[in-house]
C-alpha positions as CSV (number, residue, x, y, z in Angstrom):
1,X,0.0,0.0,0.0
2,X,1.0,3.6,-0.9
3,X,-1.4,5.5,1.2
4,X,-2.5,9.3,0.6
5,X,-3.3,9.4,4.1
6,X,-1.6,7.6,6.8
7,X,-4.7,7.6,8.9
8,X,-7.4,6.9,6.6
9,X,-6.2,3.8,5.4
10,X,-5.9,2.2,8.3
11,X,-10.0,0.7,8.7
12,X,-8.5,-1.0,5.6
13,X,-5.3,-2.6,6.8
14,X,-7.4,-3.8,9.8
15,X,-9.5,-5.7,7.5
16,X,-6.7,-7.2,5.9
17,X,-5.2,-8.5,9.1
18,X,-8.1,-10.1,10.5
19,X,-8.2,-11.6,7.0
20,X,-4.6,-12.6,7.8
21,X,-3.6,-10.8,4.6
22,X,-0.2,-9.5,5.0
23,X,0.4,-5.6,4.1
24,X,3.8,-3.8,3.0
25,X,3.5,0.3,3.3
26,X,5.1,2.1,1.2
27,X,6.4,5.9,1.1
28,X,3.7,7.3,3.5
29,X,3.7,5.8,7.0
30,X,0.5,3.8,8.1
31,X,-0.6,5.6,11.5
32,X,-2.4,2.1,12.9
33,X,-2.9,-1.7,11.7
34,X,-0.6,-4.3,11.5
35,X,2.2,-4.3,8.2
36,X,5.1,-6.6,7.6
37,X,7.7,-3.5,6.8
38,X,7.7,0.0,5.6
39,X,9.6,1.5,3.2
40,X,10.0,5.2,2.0
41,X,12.8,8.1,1.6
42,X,14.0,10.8,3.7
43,X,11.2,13.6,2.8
44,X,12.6,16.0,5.0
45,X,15.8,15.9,3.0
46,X,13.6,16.1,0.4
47,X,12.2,19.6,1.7
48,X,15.6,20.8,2.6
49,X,17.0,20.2,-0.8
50,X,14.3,21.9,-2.6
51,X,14.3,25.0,0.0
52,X,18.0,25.2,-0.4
53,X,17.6,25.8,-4.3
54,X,15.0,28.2,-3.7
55,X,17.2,30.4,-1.2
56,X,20.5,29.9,-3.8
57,X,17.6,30.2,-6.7
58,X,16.9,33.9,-5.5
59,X,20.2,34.5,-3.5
60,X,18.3,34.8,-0.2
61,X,15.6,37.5,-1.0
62,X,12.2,37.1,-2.3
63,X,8.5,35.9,-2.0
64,X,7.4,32.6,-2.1
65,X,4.1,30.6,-1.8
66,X,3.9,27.1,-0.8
67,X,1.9,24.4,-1.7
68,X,1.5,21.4,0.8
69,X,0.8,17.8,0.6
70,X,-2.5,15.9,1.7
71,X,-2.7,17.5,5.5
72,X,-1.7,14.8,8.0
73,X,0.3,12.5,5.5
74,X,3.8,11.5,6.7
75,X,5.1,12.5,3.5
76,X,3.5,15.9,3.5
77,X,4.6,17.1,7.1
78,X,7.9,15.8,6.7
79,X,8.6,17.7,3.4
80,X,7.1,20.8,4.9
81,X,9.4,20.6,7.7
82,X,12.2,20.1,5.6
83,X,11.3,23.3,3.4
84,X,10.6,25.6,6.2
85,X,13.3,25.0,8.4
86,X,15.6,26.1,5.6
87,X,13.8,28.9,4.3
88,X,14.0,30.2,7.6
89,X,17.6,30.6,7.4
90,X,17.6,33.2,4.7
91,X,16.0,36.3,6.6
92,X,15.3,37.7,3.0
93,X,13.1,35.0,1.7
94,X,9.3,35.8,2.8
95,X,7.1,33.0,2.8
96,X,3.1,34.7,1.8
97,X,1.1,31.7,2.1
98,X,1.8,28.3,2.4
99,X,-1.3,25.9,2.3
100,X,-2.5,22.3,0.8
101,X,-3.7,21.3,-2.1
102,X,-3.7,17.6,-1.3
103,X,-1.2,16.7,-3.5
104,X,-3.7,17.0,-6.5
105,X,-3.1,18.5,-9.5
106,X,-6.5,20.0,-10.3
107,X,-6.4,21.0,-6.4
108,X,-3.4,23.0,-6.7
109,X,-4.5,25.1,-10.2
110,X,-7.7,26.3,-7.9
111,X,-4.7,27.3,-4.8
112,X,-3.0,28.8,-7.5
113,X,-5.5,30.9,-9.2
114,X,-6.7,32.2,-5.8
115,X,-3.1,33.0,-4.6
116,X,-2.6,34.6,-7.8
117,X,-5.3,36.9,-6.9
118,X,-4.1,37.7,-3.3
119,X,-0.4,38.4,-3.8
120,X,0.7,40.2,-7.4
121,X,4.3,39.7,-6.4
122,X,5.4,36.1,-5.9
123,X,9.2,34.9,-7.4
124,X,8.7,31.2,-7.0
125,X,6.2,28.4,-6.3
126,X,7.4,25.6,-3.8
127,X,5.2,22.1,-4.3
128,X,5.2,19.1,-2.3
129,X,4.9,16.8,-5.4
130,X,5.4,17.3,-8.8
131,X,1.5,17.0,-9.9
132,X,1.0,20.2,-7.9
133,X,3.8,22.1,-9.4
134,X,2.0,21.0,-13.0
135,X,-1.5,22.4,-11.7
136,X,0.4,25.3,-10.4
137,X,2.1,26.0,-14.0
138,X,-1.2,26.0,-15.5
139,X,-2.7,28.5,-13.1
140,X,0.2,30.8,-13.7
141,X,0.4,30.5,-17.9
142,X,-3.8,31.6,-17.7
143,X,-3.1,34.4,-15.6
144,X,0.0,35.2,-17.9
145,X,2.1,36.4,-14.8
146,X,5.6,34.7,-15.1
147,X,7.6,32.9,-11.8
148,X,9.4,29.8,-11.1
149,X,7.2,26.5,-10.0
150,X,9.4,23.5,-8.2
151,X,8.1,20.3,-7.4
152,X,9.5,17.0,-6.1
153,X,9.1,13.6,-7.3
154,X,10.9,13.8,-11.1
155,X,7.6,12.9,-12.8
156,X,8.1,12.2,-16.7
157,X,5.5,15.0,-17.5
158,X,7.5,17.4,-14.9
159,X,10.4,16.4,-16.8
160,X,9.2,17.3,-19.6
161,X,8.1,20.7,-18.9
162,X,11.4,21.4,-17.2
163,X,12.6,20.6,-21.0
164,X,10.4,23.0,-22.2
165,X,10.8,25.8,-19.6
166,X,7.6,25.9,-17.9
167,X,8.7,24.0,-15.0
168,X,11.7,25.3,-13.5
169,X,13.1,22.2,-11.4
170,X,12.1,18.7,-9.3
171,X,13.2,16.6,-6.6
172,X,13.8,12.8,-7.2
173,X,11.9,11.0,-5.0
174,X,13.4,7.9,-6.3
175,X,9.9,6.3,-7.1
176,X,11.6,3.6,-9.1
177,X,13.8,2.2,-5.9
178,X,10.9,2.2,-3.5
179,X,8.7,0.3,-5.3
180,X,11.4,-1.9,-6.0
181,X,12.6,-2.6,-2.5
182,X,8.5,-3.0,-1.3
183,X,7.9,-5.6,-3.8
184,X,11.7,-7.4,-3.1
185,X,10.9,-7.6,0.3
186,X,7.2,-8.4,0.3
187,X,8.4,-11.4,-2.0
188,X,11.2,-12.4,0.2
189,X,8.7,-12.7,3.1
190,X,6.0,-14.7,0.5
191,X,8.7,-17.1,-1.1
192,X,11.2,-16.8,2.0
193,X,9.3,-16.6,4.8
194,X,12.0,-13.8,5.4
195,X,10.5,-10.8,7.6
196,X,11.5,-7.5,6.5
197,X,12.8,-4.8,9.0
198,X,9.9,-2.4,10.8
199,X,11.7,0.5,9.1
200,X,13.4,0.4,5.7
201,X,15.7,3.8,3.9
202,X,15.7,4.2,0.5
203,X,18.0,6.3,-1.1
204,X,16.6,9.8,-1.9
205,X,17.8,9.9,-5.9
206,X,19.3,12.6,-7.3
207,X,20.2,14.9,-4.3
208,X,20.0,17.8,-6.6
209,X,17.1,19.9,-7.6
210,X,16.7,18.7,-11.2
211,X,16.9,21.8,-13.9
212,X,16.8,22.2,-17.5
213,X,21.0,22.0,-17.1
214,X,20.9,18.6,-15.8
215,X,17.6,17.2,-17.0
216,X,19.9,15.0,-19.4
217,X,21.9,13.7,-17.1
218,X,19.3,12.6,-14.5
219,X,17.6,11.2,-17.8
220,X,20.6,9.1,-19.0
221,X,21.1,7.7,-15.5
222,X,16.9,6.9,-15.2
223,X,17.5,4.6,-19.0
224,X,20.7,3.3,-17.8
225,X,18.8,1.9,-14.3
226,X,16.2,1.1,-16.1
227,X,18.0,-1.3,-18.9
228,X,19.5,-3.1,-15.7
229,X,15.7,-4.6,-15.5
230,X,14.9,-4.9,-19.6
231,X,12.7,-2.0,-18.9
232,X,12.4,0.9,-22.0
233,X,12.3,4.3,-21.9
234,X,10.4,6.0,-24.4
């Protein structure tokens, strides 16, 4: 299970156990139920390497929005704490709103357009995910006001749009790895009967904040993983 929220899922993970159905959580933390393992990435380093771009981005002095993740998702607070505490550091950088759009795309182009309409000076646009930066980016071309929009996640579309510089940057989130470690495991304890540690790390990808400069290089590492497992890349 990936849950969007830690604590909503977990009726359904009680189901599953007293069906004796074992359950794996990936990324975002299960608040209740039994599950074998858990697996996910540092968000807050996540948080802290995307703030740290925006402070270097606009050399300490500007105004930034933020949009947030699903409110009470593990994911969501831990990237938020990893972007705040580092904006806080640069005096200069003033932070005019900073509220959730659920980690939806469609969500975050309503935030946007609203936010948009409260502040006429913004310099950058800090998302908690990559689909909100993409709602985000449309929001901002319909109100033809130009400013950069940063996700996290390294989403084909998002890299794309970085490509075609309407997107200024992402965050790998190194989606490929967890789900890879999640299903290793979960089979290991299937075929193995080998029980998988409480609490696994995953590497965090690409501790860079992904830009048009070095889209090509995250890119040619992504096909060269990738081949390692016969899978393509269009």
């Amino acid at each position: 299970i990936v849950p969007i929220d830690g604590a909503g899922i977990v009726s359904g993970i009680e189901r599953a156990n007293k069906a004796r159905i074992p359950i794996f959580n990936l990324n975002t933390l299960a608040t209740g139920g039994e599950v074998i393992g858990f697996a996910g990435i540092d968000h807050v380093q996540l948080g802290r390497i995307q703030g740290q771009w925006a402070v270097d981005t606009l050399k300490g002095k500007g105004n930034v929005v933020i949009l947030e993740g699903t409110t009470g998702a593990s994911s969501a607070i831990e990237r938020q704490q990893g972007v705040t505490e580092t904006l806080k550091k640069a005096p200069g950088i003033k932070v005019l709103a900073s509220t959730t759009a659920k980690y939806n795309r469609q969500q975050a182009m309503k935030v946007m357009e609203d936010l948009l309409t409260r502040f006429p000076e913004i310099d950058m646009v800090l998302c908690a995910n990559d689909a909100m930066a993409l709602g985000a980016k449309e929001a901002i071309k319909d109100a033809r006001r130009t400013m950069k929009v940063v996700g996290i996640d390294a989403i084909p579309e998002t890299l794309e749009a970085i490509q075609k510089g309407e997107v200024a940057g992402t965050v790998d989130s190194n989606g490929f790895d967890q789900g890879f470690v999640a299903v290793d495991l979960t089979a290991k304890y299937l075929l193995k009967d080998q029980k998988p540690p409480k609490d696994t790390l995953v590497g965090s990808g690409m501790a860079t904040v992904i830009t048009k400069e070095n889209a090509g290089t995250f890119e040619k590492q992504k096909a060269e993983k990738f081949k390692k497992f016969g899978i393509k890349v269009d």
